[in-house]
C-alpha positions in Angstrom: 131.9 137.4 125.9 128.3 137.4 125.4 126.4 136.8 122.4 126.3 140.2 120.2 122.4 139.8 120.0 121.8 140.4 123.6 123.4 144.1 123.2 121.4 144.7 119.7 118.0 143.3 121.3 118.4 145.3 124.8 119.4 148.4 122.8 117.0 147.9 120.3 114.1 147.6 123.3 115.7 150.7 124.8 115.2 153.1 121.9 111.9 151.4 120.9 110.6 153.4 123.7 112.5 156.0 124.4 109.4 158.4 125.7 108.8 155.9 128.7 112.4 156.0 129.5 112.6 159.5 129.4 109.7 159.8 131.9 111.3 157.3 133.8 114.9 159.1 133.6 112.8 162.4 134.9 110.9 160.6 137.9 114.0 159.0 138.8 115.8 162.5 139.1 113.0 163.7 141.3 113.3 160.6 143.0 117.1 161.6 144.0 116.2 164.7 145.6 116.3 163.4 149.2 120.1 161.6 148.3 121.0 165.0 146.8 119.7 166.8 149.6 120.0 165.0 152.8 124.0 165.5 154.2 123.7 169.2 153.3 120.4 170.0 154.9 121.5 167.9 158.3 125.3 169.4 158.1 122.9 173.1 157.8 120.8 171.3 161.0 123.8 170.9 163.2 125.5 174.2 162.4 123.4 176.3 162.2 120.3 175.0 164.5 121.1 172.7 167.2 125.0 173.2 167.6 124.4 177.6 167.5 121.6 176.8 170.2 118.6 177.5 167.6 116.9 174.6 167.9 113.8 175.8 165.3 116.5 176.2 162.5 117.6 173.1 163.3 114.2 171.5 162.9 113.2 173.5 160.3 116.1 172.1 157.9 115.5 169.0 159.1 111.8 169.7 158.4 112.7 170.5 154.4 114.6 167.4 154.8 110.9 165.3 155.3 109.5 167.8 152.6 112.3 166.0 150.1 111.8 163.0 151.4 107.9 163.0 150.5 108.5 163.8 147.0 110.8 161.5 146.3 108.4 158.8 147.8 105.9 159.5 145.4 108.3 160.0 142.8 109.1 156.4 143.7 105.7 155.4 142.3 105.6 156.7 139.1 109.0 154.9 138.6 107.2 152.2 138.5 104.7 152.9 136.2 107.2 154.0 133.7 108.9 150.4 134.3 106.0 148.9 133.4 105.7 150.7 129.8 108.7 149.5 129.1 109.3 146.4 129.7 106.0 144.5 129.7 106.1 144.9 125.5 109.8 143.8 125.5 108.6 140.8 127.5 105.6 140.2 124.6 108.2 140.5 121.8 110.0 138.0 123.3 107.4 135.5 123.5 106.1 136.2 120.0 109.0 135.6 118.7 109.9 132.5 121.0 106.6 131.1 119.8 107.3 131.4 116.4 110.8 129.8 116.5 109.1 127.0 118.5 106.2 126.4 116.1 108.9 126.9 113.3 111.0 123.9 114.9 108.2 121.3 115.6 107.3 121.8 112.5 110.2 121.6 110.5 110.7 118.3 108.3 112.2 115.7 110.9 112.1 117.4 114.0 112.9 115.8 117.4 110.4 117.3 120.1 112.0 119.8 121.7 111.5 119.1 125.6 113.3 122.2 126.9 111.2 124.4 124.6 108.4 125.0 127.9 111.2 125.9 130.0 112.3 128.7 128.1 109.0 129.9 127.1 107.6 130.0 130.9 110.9 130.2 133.4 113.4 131.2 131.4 111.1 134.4 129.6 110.2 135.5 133.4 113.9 135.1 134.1 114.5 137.7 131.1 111.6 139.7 132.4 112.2 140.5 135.8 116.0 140.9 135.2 115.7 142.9 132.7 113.3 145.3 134.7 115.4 144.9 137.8 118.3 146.0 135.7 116.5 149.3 135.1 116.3 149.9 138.7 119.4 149.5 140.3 121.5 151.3 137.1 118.9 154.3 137.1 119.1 153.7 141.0 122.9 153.9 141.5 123.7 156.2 138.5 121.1 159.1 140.5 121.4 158.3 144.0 125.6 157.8 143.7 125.5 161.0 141.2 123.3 162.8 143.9 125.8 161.7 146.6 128.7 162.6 144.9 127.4 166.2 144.1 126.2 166.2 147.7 130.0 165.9 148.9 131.3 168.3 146.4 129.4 170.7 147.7 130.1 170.8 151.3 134.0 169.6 150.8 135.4 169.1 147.5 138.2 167.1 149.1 136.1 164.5 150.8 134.2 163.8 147.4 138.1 162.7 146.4 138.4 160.6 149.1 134.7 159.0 148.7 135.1 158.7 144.8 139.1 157.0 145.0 137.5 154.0 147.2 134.0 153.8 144.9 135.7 153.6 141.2 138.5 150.8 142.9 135.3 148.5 144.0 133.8 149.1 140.9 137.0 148.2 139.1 137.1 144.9 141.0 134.1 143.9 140.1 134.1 144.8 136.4 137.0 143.0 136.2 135.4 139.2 137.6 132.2 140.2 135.4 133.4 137.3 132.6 133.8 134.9 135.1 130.7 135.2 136.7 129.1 135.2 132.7 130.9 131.8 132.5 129.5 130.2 135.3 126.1 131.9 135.0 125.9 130.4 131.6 126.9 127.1 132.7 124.0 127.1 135.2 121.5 127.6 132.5 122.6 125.0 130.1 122.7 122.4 133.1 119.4 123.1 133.5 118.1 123.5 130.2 119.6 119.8 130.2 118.5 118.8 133.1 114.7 119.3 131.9 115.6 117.1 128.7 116.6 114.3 130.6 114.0 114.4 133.1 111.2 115.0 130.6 112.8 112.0 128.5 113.1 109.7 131.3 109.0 110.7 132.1 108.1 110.2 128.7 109.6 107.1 127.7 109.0 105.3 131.1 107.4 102.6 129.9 110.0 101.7 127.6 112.4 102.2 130.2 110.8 99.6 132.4 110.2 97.4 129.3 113.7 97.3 128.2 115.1 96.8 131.6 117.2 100.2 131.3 116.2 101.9 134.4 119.7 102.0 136.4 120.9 103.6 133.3 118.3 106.2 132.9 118.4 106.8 136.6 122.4 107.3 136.6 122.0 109.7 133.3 119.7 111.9 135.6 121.3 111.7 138.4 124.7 112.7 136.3 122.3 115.9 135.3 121.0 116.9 138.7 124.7 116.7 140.0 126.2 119.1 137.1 123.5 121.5 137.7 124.0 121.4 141.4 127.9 122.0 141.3 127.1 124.8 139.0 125.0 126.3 141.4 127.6 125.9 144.3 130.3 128.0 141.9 127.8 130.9 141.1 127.2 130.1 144.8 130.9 131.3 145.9 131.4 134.6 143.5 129.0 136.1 146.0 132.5 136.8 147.5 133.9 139.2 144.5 130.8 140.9 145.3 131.4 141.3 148.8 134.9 141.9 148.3 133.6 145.1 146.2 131.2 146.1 148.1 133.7 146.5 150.8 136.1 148.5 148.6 133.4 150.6 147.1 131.3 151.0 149.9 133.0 150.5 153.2 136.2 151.7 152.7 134.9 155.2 151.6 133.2 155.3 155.3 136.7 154.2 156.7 138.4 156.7 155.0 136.3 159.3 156.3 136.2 158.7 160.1 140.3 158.1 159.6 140.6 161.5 158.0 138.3 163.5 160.0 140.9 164.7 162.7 142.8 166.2 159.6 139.6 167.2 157.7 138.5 169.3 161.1 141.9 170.7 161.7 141.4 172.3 157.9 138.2 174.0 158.4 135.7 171.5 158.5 132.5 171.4 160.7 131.0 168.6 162.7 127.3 169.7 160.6 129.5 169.0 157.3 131.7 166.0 158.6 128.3 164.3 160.0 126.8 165.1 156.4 129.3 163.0 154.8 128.6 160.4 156.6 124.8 160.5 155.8 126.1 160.8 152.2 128.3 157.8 152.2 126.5 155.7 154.6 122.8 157.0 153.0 123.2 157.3 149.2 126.9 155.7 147.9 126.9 152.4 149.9 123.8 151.7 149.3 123.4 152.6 145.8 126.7 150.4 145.1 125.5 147.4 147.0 122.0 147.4 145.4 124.2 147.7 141.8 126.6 145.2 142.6 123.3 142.7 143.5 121.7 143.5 140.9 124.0 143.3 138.3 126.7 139.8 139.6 123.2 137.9 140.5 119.8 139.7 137.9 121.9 141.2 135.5 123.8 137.8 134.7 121.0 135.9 134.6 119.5 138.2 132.0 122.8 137.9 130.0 122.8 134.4 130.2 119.1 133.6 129.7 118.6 136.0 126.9 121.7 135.2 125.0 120.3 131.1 125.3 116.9 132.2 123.9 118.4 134.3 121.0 120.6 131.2 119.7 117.9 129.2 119.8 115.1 131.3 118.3 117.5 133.5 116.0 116.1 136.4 114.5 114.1 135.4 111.5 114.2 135.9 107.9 118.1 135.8 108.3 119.2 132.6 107.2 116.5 131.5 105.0 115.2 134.4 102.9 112.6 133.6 100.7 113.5 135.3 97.6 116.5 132.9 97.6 114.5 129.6 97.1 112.1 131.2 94.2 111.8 128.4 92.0 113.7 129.2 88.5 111.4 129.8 85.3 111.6 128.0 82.2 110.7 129.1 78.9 111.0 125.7 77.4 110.1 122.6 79.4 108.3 123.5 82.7 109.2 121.6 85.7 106.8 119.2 87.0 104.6 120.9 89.5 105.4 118.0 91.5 107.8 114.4 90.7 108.0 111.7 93.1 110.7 108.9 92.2 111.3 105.4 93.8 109.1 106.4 96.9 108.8 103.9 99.9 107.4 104.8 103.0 106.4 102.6 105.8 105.4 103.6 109.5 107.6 101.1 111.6 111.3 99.8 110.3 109.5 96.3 110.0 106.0 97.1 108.7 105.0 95.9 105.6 105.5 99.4 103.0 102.1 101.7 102.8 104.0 102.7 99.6 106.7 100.8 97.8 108.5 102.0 94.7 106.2 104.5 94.0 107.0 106.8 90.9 104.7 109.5 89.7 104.9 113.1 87.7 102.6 116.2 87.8 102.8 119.0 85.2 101.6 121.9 85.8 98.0 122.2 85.2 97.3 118.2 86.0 93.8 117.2 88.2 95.1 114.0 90.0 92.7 112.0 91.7 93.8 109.7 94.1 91.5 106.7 95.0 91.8 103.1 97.2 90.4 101.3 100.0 90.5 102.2 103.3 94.2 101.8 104.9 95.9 102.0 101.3 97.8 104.7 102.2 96.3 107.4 100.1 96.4 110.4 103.0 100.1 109.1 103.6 100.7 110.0 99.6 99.3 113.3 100.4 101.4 113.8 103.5 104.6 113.1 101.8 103.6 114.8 98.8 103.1 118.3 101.1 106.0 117.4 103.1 104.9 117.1 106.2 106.3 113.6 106.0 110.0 112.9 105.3 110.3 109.8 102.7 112.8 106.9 103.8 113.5 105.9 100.6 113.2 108.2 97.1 112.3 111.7 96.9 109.6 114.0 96.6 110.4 117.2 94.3 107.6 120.3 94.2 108.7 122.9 91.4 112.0 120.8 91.0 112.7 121.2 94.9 113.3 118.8 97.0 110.4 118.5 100.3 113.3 117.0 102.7 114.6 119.9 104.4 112.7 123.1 103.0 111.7 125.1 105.7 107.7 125.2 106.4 107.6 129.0 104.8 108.7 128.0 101.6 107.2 124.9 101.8 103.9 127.0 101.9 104.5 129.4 99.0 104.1 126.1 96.4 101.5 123.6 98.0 98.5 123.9 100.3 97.2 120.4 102.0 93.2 120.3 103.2 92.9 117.7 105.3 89.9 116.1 106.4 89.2 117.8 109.3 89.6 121.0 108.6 90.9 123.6 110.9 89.3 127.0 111.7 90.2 129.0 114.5 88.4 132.0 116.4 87.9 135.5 114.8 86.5 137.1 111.7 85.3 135.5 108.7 87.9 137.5 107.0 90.7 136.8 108.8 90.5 132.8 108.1 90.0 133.1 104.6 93.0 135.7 104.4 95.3 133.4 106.7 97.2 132.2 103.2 96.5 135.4 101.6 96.8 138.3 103.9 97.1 140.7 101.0 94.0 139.9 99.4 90.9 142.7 99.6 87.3 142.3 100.5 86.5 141.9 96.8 88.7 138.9 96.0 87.6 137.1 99.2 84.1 137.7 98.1 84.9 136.6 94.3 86.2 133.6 96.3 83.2 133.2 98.0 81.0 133.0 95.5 83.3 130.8 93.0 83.4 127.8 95.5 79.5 128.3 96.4 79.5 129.6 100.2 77.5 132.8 99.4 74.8 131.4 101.4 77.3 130.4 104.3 79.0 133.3 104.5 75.2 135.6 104.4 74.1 133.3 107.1 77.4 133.6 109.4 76.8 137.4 108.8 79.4 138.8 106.2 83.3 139.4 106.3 83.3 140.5 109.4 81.2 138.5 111.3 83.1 136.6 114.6 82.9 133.0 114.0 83.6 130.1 116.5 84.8 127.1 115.5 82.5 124.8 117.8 79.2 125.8 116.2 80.5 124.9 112.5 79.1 122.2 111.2 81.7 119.3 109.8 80.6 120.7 106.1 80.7 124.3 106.8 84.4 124.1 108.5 85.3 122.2 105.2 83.8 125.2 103.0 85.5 127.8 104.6 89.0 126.0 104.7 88.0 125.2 100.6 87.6 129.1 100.4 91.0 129.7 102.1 92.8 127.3 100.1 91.4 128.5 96.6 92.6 132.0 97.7 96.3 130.8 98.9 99.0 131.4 96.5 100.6 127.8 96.1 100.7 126.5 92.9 99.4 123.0 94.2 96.4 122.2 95.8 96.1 118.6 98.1 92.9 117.8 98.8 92.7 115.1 101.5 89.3 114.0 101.5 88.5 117.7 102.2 85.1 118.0 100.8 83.6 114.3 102.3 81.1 116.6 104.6 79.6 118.6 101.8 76.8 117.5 99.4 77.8 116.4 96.0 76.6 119.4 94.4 78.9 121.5 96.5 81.4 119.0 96.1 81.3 119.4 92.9 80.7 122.9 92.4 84.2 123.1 95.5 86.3 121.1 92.8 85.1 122.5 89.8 86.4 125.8 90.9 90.0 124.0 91.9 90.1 122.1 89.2 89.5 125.6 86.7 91.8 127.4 89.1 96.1 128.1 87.7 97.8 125.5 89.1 97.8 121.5 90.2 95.0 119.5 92.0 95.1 116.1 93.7 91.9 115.3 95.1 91.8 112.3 97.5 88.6 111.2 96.3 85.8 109.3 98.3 83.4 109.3 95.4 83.0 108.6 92.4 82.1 112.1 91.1 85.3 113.4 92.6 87.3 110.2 90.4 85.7 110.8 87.1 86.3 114.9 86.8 89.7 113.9 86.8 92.0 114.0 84.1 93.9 110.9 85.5 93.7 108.9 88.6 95.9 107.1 90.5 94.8 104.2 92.4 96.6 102.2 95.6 95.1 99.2 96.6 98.9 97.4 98.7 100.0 96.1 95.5 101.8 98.1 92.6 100.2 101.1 92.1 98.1 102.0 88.9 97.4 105.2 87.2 95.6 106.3 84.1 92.3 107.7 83.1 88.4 106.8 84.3 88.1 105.0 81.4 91.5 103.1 81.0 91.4 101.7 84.4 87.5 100.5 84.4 88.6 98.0 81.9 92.3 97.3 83.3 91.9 97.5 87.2 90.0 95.5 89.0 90.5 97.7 92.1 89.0 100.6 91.0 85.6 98.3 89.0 85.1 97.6 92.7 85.7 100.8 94.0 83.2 102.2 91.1 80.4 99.7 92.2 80.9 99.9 96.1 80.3 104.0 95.4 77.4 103.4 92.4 75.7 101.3 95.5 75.5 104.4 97.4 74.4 106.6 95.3 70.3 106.5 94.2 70.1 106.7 91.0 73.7 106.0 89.8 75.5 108.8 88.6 76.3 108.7 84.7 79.2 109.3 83.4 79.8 113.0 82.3 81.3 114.0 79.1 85.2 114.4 79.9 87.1 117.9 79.1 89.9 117.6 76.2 
């Protein structure tokens, strides 16, 4: 059995464009004219022109024989062109949504690379592809040119339509009935290569450990073991080319057998040589080949496309299945609200015997907090962020956002309740409009340009040329990349905003005017700060300096950390004349 999603995908693909295969339906018709026409117009040829002595007749049948044969050459062409419509956007569906699940995977909390993920996404889509259009042909193909051929015999002899049709449906029969088989096996060739790659990509990969760790007959043999599965695979889908044969013969053979057997008999009833020689033409012409190109197409394409496709859909299933969204809303309270976000007991250390970036670390953020976080260099104060937004997974303790656990929430939802601005901030080709609305797709012109004009990048977005002006990443300065990732995080809907050192390129009065704007916008903030502005509009800070971390406010820890005295002098040394201290917000 095959997976249930191939049938709902192909049939879905089918009525998606139904116009194109309707076209194709008709130019395929047109194209059967010569198999429809060709044993009647020669048995007319030979009884009526060259065996009655009238030559001309006979060459002028055969002449509307060349007439039918031209139009369904060019017919032949347009086939093609109706192919094409179809399934060159089937092919793009594919790939859109094998990127996605791709993306979705890599990205996932605690993902393992996924080495085989190329393979399906270059040979195994093309596989998909091509089968899937060669599948077309040879059904349209043998269902018009066998139809054809069968009509064709009806109409010069009923009875030797019987004795063609007997033969065809027992070769088809035969073959239907080894089709599982030949799933089985053609499935078992994909996985061994789909493991195959893995192994070899591993073994590539990791070859310096290999060689480091002495390992390399082991590595070698688990290859080898890999290469030798897929070969023996190949050998068995190798050797049910003979149920293919064996219907081929039934179907497409025995029919011509039949005939020459029976002609004695068929003569001795009433039937002419013209009529008995157009049979032949029909069988030999239009059913044998039609059932041979069908019987190819279908045990060696058509299986492939099973196969393939039904790997690619239980990889990338379909999505927004499993994981709605609605499901992981957050629940509201109308008496305590749950910590925007909660971190308990949280150690985290790159290496199982590094010393800890972050040891025991506990912290809670209401709703409505401004966090700053602040330390020297190496403290591990992007690493807090990182496991805050959960694109790190913690080894010891957890990390809750809106009473939900990070470790294993899916990217989407992971989205809909914190936004993370790193450093470098990322900004890809297109429209002014479409980065700012990458969180927000809903939002209007007006709101990006409230937006705008809140977090001070009027005169950015006047010199770049308005909303829809085509930007390129590569002439951005560092500052004006930050400002238009600030813009589209300000607009995103997630409750809590990171800021990882996302506003270093701008001048302190955009800085500050960039995280006055967060800091008055509904939600969380946590700034990683790299001045001493960004520290002191905080409501409370949290500093990390590799020893037990300390948090209160600007005021609490100048007198009680000695970290952050020297953090406030290295940053009053840089700035000329020393910023004062602004009156704090109740």
């Amino acid at each position: 059995m095959t997976h249930p999603g191939v049938r709902q995908v192909t049939w879905r693909a089918a009525l998606a464009r139904r116009r194109d295969l309707t076209r194709l339906a008709g130019w395929s018709l047109v194209e059967a004219i010569p198999a429809l026409l060709s044993g009647y117009l020669v048995a007319h040829a030979v009884d009526e022109g060259f065996l009655a002595g009238r030559p001309v007749t006979g060459l002028a049948w055969l002449g509307a024989l060349a007439a039918a044969v031209l139009l369904g050459a060019a017919a032949t062409g347009r086939t093609y062109r109706c192919l094409g419509a179809v399934v060159e956007p089937f092919r793009d569906e594919l790939a859109t949504r094998m990127v996605r699940g791709a993306l979705h995977d890599a990205t996932r909390t605690g993902a393992h690379p996924d080495n085989a993920a190329l393979a399906r996404l270059t040979h195994q889509l093309e596989i998909v592809r091509d089968t899937f259009a060669g599948l077309l042909m040879v059904t349209r193909g043998f269902l018009f040119a066998a139809g054809a051929a069968l009509l064709g015999l009806l109409a010069l002899a009923p009875v030797v339509a019987a004795l063609a049709a007997a033969p065809l449906a027992a070769g088809l029969a035969v073959f239907l009935a080894a089709l599982p088989a030949m799933i089985t096996h053609q499935r078992t060739y994909v996985r061994t290569g789909e493991h195959l790659s893995h192994s070899a990509a591993t073994a590539l990969t990791a070859h310096r450990d290999v060689l480091a760790c002495g390992a390399q007959t082991r590595v070698t043999t688990d290859v080898d073991q890999q290469v030798s599965a897929q070969a023996t695979a190949e050998r068995t889908l190798a050797r049910m080319a003979a149920i293919r044969s064996l219907s081929l013969g039934i179907g497409g053979w025995l029919p011509l057998i039949v005939l020459l057997i029976a002609t004695p008999w068929l003569v001795e009833r009433g039937l002419t040589a013209g009529a008995v020689l157009g049979a032949l033409i029909y069988i030999s012409t239009g059913l044998q080949p039609a059932l041979h190109t069908l019987l190819q197409g279908i045990g060696g394409g058509g299986l492939r496309y099973l196969v393939t496709l039904e790997n690619i859909l239980r990889t990338y299933p379909e999505p927004n299945t499993t994981h709605p969204t609605r499901s992981h809303t957050p629940p509201r309270s109308t008496t305590n609200p749950t910590p925007a976000a909660e971190i308990r007991n949280l150690t985290f250390r790159y290496g199982p015997h590094a010393r800890p970036v972050l040891e025991n670390l506990s912290l809670t953020l209401n709703p409505g907090d401004h966090l700053a976080v602040v330390g020297p260099s190496g403290a591990g104060k992007s690493t807090l962020a990182a496991l805050l937004a959960g694109l790190l997974p913690p080894q010891t303790g957890t990390v809750h956002l809106a009473g939900h656990p990070v470790t294993g929430t899916e990217p989407t939802i992971l989205a809909t309740r914190r936004v993370l601005v790193p450093q470098e901030a990322y900004i890809f080709t297109g429209r002014l409009a479409d980065n700012l609305r990458y969180l927000r797709p809903d939002a209007d012109d007006h709101t990006l340009e409230t937006a705008i004009d809140t977090l001070g990048a009027r005169p950015l977005a006047t010199r770049l040329g308005g909303l829809t002006a085509p930007i390129t990443p590569a002439q951005l300065s560092s500052g004006e990349r930050q400002l238009i990732a600030a813009v589209r995080a300000w607009l995103a809907p997630a409750p809590l905003v990171i800021l990882d050192e996302a506003t270093c390129h701008l001048d302190p009065a955009l800085e500050a005017t960039v995280e006055d704007a967060f800091a008055r916008r509904p939600g969380t903030l946590v700034v990683i700060a790299h001045r001493i502005s960004s520290a002191i509009r905080a409501h409370r800070l949290l500093v990390l300096d590799g020893t037990e971390p300390q948090a209160g406010t600007h005021e609490h820890l100048l007198e009680h950390s000695t970290t952050y005295r020297l953090l406030i002098g290295h940053w009053q040394e840089r700035t000329t004349p020393p910023l004062p201290t602004p009156t704090r917000r109740g």
